[in-house]
N, C-alpha and C positions, 0 to 999 in steps of 0.2 A: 312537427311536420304537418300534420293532419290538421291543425288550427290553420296554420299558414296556408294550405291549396284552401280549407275552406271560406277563412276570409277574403284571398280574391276571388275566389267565384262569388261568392258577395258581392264585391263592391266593383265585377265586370257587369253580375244581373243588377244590381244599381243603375247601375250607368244606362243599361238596356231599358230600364223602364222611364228613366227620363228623358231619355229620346223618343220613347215613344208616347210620353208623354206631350212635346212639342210637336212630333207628328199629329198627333189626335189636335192640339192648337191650330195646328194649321189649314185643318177642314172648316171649312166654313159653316157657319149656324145662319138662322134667321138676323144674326147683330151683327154689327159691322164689331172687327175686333184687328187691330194693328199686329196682334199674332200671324196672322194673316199671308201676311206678306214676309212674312219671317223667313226665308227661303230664297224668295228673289231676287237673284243676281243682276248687277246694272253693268252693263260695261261701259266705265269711270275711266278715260282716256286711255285707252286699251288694255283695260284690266276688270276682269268680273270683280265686280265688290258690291259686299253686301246694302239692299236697301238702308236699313236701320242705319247706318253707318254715314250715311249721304245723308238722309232726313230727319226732320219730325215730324209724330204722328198725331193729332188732337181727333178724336170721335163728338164732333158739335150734337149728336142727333143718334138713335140705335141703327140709323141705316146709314151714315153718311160718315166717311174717312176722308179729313185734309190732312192732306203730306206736304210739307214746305219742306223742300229742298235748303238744305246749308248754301249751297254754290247754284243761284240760279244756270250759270249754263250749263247745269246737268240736267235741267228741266225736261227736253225732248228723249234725252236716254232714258232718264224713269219713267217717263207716260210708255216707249218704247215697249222697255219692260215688262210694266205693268199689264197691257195688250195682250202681252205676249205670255203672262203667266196662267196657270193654269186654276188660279181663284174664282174666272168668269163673273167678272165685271168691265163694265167701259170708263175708262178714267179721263178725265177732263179739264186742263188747262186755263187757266185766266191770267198767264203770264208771270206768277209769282205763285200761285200752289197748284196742288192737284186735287181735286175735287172726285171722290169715289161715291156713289151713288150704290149700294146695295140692293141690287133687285128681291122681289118677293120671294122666296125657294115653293116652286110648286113640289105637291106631295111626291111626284116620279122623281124627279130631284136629289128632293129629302133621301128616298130609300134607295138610289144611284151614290150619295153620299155617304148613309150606311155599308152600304158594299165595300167602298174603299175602306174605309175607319176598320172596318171586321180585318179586310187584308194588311192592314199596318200592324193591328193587332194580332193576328197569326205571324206575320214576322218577327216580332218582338217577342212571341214566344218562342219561335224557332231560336233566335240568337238564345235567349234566356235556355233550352235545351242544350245547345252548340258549349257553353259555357258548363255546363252541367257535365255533360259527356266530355271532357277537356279534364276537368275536374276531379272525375271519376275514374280516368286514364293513368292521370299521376298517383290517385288513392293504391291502385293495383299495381303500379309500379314500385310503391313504397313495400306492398307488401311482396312483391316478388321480390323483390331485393332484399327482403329482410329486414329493413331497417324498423319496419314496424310489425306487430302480430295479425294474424289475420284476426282477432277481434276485433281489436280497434278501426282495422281497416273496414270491415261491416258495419261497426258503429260509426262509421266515417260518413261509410256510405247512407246509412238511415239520417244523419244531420244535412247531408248535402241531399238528399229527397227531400226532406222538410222544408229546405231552402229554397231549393226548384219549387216547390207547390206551392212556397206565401211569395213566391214573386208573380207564378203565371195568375194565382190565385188574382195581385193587383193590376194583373194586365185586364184580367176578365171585370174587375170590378170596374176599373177606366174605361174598358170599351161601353158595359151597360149605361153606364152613366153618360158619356160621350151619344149612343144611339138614342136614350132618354130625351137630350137636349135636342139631336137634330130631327126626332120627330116630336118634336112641342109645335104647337102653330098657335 
């Protein structure tokens, strides 16, 4: 019983840090990186659908992202889009791809950047907590019910804190490393 609530709270803080793992993806660095865009919804004859899914992405250069569209006349919805997404780039057109230009990241930038990254990362622990406490709810259930001793239930609880602390432990190492890279210049 007590295996069973512990491996999924496992493999829900799994899942939590690999989203926030694509989140921290999503922040832009000094590179141009087609993670980027990971996120941004096109609306594909009246349907939000995701970029990737319309395009391809080639990086010719560390600052410059061409996206060729599968179906040119989706052309004007993805530069739309793209406008309109929240990466802060200008994207530009020559009839058959789209041309991103990655501007410089000034240092105010850079640590406006940091800000966000820290608050994905405090979310991501929060869920990784939410799961925890979820977790910990059914351990006490077990044992008010009897179906298991309060030992085990204690001992439940000391593997599901271990677990909580090597997961927020990898959110904290993701975030440094992630704050490391956006302030590189």
């Amino acid at each position: 019983m007590i295996e069973e609530t512990l491996s999924e709270a496992a493999d829900k803080m799994e899942r939590t840090i690999e989203a926030a793992r694509e989140d921290f993806a999503s922040v832009r660095t000094g590179r141009a990186n087609p993670n980027l865009y990971a996120k941004v919804m096109v609306d594909y004859y009246g349907s939000p659908t995701p970029l990737q899914q319309l395009a391809s992405f080639a990086t010719p250069d560390a600052r410059t992202i061409l996206i060729t569209p599968y179906d040119t006349t989706a052309l004007r919805e993805i530069e739309k889009a793209l406008g309109d997404s929240e990466v802060g780039a200008n994207p530009s057109n020559d009839g058959k791809t789209i041309r991103i230009v990655m501007p410089e990241l000034t240092q105010e930038r850079r640590k406006e950047y940091v800000k966000v990254v820290k608050g994905k990362g405090e979310d991501a622990k929060v869920a990784i907590r939410n799961h925890r406490r979820k977790a910990k709810e059914a351990i006490d259930k077990l044992v008010k019910d009897s179906e298991i001793g309060e030992d085990d239930g204690s001992r439940g609880e000391k593997e599901l804190d271990a677990l909580t602390k090597k997961h927020v432990d990898q959110i904290d190492e993701m975030l440094k490393k992630k704050e490391a890279e956006l302030l590189e210049v």
